[in-house]
Structure formats: structure tokens, C-alpha cells
N, C-alpha and C positions, 0 to 999 in steps of 0.2 A: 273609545278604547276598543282594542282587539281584542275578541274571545282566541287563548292559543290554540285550541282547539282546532274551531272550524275559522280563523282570522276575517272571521264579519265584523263587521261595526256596532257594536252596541253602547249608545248613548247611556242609558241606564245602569251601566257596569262602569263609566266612566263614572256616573254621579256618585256611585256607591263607593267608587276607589275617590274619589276627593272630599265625599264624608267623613271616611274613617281617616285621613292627613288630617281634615280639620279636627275631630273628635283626637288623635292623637296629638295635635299641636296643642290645644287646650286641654289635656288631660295625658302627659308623658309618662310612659310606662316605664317599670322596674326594667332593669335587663331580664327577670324570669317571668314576667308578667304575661297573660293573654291577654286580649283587648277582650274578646269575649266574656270573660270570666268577672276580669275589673271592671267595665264597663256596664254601665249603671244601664238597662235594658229600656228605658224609657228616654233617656240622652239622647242613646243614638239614635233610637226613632225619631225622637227630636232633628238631629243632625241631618240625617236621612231626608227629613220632609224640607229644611230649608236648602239642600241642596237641590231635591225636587222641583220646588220651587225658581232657584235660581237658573234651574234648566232652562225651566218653562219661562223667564222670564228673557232669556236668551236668544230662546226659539221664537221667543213672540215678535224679538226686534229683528230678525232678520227680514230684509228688503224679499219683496214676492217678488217670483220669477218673472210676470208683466213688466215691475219696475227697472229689473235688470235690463230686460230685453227694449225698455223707452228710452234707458242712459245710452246704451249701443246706438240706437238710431240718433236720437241727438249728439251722439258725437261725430255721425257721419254725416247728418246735415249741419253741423256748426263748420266740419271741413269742406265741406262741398259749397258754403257762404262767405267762407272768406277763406277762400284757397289762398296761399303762397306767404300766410301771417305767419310768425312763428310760433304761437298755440295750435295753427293748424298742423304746422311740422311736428311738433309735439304728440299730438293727438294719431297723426298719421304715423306715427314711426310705434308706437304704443301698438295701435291695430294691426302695424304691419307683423309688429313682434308676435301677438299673440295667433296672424295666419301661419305664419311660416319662423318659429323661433331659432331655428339653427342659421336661417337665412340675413335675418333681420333684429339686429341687435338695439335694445331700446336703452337710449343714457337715460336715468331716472333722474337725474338733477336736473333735464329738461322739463318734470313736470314741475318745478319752480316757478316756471314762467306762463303759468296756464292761471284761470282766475279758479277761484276757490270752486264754483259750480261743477265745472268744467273737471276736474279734478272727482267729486266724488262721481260723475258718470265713469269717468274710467276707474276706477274704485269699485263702482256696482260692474265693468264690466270687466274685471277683474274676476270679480264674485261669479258671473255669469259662466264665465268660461273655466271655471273651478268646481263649478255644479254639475254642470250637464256633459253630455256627451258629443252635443253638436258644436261645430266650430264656426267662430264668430260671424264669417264669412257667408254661410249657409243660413242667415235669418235672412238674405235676402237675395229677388230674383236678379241670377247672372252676378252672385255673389262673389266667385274667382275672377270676374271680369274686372268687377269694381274695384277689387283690391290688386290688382295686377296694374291699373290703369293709375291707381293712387299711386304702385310704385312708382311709376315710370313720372308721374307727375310733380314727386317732389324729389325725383332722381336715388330712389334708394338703390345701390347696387346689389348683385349678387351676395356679399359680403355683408352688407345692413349699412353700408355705410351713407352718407349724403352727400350730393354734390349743389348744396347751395346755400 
């Protein structure tokens, strides 16, 4: 959630704003009522801590930035092993999209046809390029090349489209 103030991110203002939904979903107030005043002060400590909780337990499943940055790489050597499959077209229009998004437009009913694996790496490499500031392209050397070379290889055009 946003502080209005200074509009930074503060994860712990979020937990605090879905304690007191849950503390008012299981405990609804009068139309004149305060939650401060009603509310029983050891509750919401209570509420407070399992939302705490649920944070942390959130935070603990999220994939490390290593794991992201290994799905990237094995989806660019799954296409580089069996060029011209169509999971590899899949996977490459996916990458293409996330280099160049105005360029390269990704059908997502293509990842239907990709195996389940294959599927959560673009998934984590999703996540990846949602995290950080570098772009997908730049985890590797002569990385505009590689990805300029995958266009022309499975025919993306200017436009994102395919020609095969």
C-alpha cells in the first residue's frame, strides 16, 4: 500500500489496512461506532499479529532473485534446443514481448501449448522483470543481439506479428 503522503510502498500499512477489513468483517460496526473504541484492544493485537504473520509467510514463498534469473536462462536454452517447435515460438514471442512490448505482441493462449515446466519459468520470468530494473535481454552477453537474432528467426515483424 501507498503512504499519501510521501507515495512509497509500505508493506506494513498494507497488513495493518487488511487487519482491520478482517477485524471489521468479523466484528461489524454500528453506523456511530469507532473501531478503536469497540474494539476489544487485545483482538486486534491479535488480528494485527496474524496478518504479520501471513506477511511473512508470503514473503518467505516468494522465488529468490537467482531462481528467476535460472527460469530466464532455461527458457533461452530450451529455445536455442529445439528451435522452430512451437513451445519454442511460444516462449520466444513471450521474450520477445517482454524486450520490446510495443513491438512485440504476445497471444497468451499460446502458452497453452508449452508443458507445465516450461510455463512456470516464464511465470518466474515474469516476476523477474516485474522486480527489478534491468531488462530481460541484459542478463546476457550481446543480449540485443540474441534477441534481435530470435526475431528474425522465428520471423517476428515489426508489428509482433509471425510469419510461420
Amino acid at each position: 500500500m501507498n503512504t499519501p503522503s510521501t507515495g512509497e510502498n509500505r508493506p506494513d500499512i498494507a497488513l495493518i489496512a487488511r487487519a482491520t477489513r478482517i477485524a471489521l468483517q468479523q466484528f461489524p460496526l454500528a453506523d456511530n461506532e469507532d473501531l478503536l473504541v469497540t474494539m476489544p484492544f487485545f483482538k486486534l493485537v491479535y488480528l494485527l499479529t496474524l496478518a504479520l504473520e501471513e506477511g511473512g509467510r508470503l514473503a518467505a514463498s516468494q522465488p529468490k532473485k537467482e531462481d528467476l534469473i535460472a527460469s530466464l536462462k532455461a527458457l533461452l536454452a530450451f529455445v536455442e534446443q529445439h528451435p522452430g517447435t512451437d513451445s519454442a515460438r511460444v516462449i520466444v514471442s513471450v521474450l520477445c514481448s517482454l524486450y520490446y512490448g510495443n513491438r512485440f505482441k504476445v497471444d497468451l493462449t499460446g502458452l497453452r501449448q508449452i508443458d507445465r515446466a516450461s510455463l512456470e519459468h516464464v511465470l518466474n520470468v515474469l516476476r523477474l522483470d516485474h522486480s527489478t530494473a534491468k531488462e530481460v535481454h541484459e542478463y546476457f552477453e550481446n543480449g540485443s543481439a540474441r534477441w534481435e537474432e530470435m526475431f528474425s528467426a522465428y520471423g517476428f515483424t515489426k508489428g509482433g506479428r509471425s510469419h510461420g
